[in-house]
N, CA and C atoms as an extended XYZ file, in Angstrom:
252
Properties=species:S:1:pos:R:3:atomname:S:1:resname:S:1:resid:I:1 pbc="F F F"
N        96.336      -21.867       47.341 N   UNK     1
C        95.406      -22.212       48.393 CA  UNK     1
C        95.535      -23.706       48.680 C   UNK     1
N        95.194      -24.130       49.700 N   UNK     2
C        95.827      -25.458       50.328 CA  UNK     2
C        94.386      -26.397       49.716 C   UNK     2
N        94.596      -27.513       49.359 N   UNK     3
C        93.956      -28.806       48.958 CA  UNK     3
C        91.868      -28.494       49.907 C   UNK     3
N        92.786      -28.610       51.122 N   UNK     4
C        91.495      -28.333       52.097 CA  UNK     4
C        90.459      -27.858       51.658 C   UNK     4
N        91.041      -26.355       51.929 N   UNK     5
C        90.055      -25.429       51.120 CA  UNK     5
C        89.515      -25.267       50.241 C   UNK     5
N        89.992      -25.724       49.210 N   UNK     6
C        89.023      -25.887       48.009 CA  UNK     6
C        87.943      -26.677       48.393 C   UNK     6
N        88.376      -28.128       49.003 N   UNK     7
C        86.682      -29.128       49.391 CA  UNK     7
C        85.869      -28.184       50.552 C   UNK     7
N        86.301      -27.321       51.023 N   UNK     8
C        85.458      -26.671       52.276 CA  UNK     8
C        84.428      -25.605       51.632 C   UNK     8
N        85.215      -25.146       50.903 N   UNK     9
C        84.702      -24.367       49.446 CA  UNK     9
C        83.299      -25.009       48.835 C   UNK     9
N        83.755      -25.818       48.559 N   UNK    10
C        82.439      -26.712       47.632 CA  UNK    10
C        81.581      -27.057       48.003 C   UNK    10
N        81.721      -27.558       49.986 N   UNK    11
C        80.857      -27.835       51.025 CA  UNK    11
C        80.106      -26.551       50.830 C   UNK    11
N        80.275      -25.058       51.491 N   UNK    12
C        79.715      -23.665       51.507 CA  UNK    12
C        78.905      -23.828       50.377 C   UNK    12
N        79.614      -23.134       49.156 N   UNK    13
C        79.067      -23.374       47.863 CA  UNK    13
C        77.442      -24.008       47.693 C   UNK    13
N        77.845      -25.253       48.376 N   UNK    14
C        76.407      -25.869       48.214 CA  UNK    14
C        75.463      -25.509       49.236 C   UNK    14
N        76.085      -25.335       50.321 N   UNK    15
C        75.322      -25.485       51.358 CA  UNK    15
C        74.487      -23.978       50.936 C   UNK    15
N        75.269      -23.013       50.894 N   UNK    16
C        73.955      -21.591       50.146 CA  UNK    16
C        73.104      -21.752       49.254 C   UNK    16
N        73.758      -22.737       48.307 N   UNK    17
C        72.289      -22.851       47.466 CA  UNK    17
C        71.268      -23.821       47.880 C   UNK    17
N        71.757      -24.464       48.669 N   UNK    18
C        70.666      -25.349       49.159 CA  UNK    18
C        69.823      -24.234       50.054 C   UNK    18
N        70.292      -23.730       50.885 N   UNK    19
C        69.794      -22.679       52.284 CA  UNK    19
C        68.812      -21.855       50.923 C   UNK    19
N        69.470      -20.748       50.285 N   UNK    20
C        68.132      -19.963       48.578 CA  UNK    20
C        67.394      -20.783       48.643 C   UNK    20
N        66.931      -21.761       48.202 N   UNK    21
C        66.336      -22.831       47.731 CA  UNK    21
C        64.970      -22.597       48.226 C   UNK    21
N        65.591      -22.975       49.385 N   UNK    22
C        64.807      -23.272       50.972 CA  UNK    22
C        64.127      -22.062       51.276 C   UNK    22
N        65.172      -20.703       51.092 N   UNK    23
C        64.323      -19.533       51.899 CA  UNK    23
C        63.426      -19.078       50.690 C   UNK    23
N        63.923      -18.906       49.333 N   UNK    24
C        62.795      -18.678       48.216 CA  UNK    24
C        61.377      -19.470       48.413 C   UNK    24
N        61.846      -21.128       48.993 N   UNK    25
C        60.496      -21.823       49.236 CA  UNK    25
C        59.362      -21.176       50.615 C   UNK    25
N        60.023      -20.493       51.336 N   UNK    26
C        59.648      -20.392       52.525 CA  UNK    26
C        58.603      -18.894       52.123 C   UNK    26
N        59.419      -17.976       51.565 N   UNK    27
C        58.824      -16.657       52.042 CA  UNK    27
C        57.948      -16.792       50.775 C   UNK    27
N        57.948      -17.195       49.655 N   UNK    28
C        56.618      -17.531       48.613 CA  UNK    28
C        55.710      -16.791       48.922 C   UNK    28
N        54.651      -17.611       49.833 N   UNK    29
C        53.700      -17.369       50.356 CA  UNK    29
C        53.481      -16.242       50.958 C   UNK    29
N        54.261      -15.159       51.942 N   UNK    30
C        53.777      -14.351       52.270 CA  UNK    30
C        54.717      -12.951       51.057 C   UNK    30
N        55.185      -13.693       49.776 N   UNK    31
C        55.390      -12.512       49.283 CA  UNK    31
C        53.995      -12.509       47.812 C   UNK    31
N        53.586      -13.053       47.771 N   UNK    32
C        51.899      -13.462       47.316 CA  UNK    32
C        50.836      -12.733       48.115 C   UNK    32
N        50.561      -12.806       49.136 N   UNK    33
C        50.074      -11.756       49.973 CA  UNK    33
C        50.268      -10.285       49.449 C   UNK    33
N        51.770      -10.016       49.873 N   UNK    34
C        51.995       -9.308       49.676 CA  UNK    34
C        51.949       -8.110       48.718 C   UNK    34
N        52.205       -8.619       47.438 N   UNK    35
C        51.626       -8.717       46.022 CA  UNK    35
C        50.018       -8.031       46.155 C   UNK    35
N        49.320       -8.742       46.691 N   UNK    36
C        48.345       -8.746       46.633 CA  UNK    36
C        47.257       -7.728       47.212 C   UNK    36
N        48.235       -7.348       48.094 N   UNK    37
C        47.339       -5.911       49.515 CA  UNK    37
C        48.234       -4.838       48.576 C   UNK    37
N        49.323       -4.854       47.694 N   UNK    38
C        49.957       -3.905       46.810 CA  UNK    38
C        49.078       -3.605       45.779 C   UNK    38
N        48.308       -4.624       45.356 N   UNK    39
C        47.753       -4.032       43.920 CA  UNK    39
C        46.372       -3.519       44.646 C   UNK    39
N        45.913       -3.955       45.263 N   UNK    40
C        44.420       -3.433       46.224 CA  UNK    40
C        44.795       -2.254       46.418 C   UNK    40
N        45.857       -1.636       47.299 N   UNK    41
C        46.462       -0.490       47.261 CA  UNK    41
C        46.373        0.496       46.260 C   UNK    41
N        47.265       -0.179       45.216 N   UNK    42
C        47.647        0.629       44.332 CA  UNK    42
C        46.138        1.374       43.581 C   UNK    42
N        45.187        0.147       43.493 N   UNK    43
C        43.717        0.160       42.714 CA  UNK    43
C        43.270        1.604       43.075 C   UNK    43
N        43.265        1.188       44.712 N   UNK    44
C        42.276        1.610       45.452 CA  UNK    44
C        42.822        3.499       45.185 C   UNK    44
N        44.076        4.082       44.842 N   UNK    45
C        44.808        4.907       45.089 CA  UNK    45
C        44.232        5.732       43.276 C   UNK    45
N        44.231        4.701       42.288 N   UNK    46
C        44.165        5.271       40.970 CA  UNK    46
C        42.578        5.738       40.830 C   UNK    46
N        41.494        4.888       41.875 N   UNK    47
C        40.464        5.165       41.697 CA  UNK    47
C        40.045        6.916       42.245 C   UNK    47
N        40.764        6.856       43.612 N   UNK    48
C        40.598        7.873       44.011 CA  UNK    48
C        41.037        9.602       43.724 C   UNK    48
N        42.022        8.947       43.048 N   UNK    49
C        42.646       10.104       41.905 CA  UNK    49
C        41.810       10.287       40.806 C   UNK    49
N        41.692       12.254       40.958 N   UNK    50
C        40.341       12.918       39.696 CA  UNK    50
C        41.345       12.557       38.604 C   UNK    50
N        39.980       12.798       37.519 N   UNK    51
C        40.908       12.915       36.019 CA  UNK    51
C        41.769       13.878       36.040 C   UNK    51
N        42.361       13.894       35.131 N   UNK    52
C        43.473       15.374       34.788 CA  UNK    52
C        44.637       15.357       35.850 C   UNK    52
N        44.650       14.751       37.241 N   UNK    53
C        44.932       14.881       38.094 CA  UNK    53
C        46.400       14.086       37.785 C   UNK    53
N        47.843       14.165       37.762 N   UNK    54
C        48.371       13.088       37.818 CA  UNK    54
C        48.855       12.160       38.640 C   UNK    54
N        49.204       10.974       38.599 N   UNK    55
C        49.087        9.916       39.320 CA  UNK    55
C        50.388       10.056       40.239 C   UNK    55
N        50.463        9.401       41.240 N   UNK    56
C        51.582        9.116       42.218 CA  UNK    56
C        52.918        8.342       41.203 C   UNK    56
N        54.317        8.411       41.860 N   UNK    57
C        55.102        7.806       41.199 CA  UNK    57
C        54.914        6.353       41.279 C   UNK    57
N        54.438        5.566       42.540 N   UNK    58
C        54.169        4.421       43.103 CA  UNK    58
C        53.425        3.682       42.111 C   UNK    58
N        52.057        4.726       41.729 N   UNK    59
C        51.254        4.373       40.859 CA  UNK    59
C        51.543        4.340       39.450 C   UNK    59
N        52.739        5.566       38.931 N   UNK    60
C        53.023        4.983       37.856 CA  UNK    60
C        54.125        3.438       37.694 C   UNK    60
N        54.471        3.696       38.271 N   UNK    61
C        55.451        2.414       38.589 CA  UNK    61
C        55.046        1.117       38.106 C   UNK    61
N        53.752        0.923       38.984 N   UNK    62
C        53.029       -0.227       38.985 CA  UNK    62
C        52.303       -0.465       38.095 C   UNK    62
N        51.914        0.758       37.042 N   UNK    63
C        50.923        0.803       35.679 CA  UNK    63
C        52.086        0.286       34.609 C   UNK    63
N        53.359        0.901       34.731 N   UNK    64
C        53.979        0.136       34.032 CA  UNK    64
C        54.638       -0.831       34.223 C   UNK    64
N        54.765       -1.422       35.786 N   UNK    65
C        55.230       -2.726       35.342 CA  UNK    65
C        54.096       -3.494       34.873 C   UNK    65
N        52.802       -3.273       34.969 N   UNK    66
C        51.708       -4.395       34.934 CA  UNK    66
C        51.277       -4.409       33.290 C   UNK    66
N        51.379       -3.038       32.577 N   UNK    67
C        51.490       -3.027       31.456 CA  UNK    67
C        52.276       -3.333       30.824 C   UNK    67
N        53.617       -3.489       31.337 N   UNK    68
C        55.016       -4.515       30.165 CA  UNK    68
C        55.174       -2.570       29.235 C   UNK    68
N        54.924       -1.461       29.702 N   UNK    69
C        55.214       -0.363       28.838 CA  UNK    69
C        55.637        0.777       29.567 C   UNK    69
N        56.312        1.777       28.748 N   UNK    70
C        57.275        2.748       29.528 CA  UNK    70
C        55.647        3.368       30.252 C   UNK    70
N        54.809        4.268       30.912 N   UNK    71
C        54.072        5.501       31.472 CA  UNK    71
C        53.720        6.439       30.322 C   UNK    71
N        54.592        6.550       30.299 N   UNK    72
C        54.257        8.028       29.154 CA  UNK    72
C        53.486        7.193       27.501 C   UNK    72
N        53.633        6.219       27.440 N   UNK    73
C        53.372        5.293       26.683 CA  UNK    73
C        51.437        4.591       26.340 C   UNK    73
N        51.302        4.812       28.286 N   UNK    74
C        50.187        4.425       28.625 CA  UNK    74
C        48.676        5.308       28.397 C   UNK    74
N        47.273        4.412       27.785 N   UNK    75
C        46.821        5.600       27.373 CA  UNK    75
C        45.338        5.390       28.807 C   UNK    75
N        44.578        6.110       29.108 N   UNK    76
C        43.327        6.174       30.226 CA  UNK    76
C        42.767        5.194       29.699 C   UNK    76
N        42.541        4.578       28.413 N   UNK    77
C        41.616        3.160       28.295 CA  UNK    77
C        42.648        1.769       28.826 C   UNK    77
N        43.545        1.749       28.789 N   UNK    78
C        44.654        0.915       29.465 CA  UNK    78
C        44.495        0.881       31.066 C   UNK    78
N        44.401        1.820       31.177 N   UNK    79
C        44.256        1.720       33.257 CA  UNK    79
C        43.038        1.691       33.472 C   UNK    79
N        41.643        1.955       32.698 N   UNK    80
C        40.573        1.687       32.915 CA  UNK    80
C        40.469        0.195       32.836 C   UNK    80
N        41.126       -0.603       32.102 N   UNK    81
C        40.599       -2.278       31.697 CA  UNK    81
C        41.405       -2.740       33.047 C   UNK    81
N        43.111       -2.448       33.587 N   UNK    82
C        43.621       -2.681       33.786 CA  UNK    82
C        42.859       -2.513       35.815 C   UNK    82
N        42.301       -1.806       35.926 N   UNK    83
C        41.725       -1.726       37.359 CA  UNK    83
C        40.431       -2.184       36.989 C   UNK    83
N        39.869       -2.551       36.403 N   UNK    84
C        38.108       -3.352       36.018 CA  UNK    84
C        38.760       -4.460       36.519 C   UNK    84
């Protein structure tokens, strides 16, 4: 590859991580929001579900990412503290 290209290379290179940088700084904020009308959601979805009843996949999803544990793992006093 010719001399050039390599420095044109290094120009790009940077210039994307500078541009990430920038767009990670940018959308922040409305992915915080976002976040946020998700777990209201999600709440609002576990409340309305009877006992015995089982939960949506969405909803397990979100019980275990918020619990750090596999679902099947999870016990009804865990999602009771966890939506209080």
């Amino acid at each position: 590859m010719a001399r050039g290209m390599h420095r044109h290379r290094r120009i790009r290179l940077d210039n994307l991580s500078a541009t990430k940088i920038e767009t990670r700084e940018r959308k922040r904020p409305h992915k915080v929001k976002a976040r946020t009308r998700r777990d209201a959601r999600v709440i609002a979805k576990i409340k309305a579900t009877k006992s015995g009843v089982g939960y949506a996949a969405e909803v397990q999803s979100w019980l275990s990412r918020r619990l750090d544990k596999p679902f099947s793992k999870i016990t009804s006093e865990e999602i009771a503290q966890t939506i209080a």
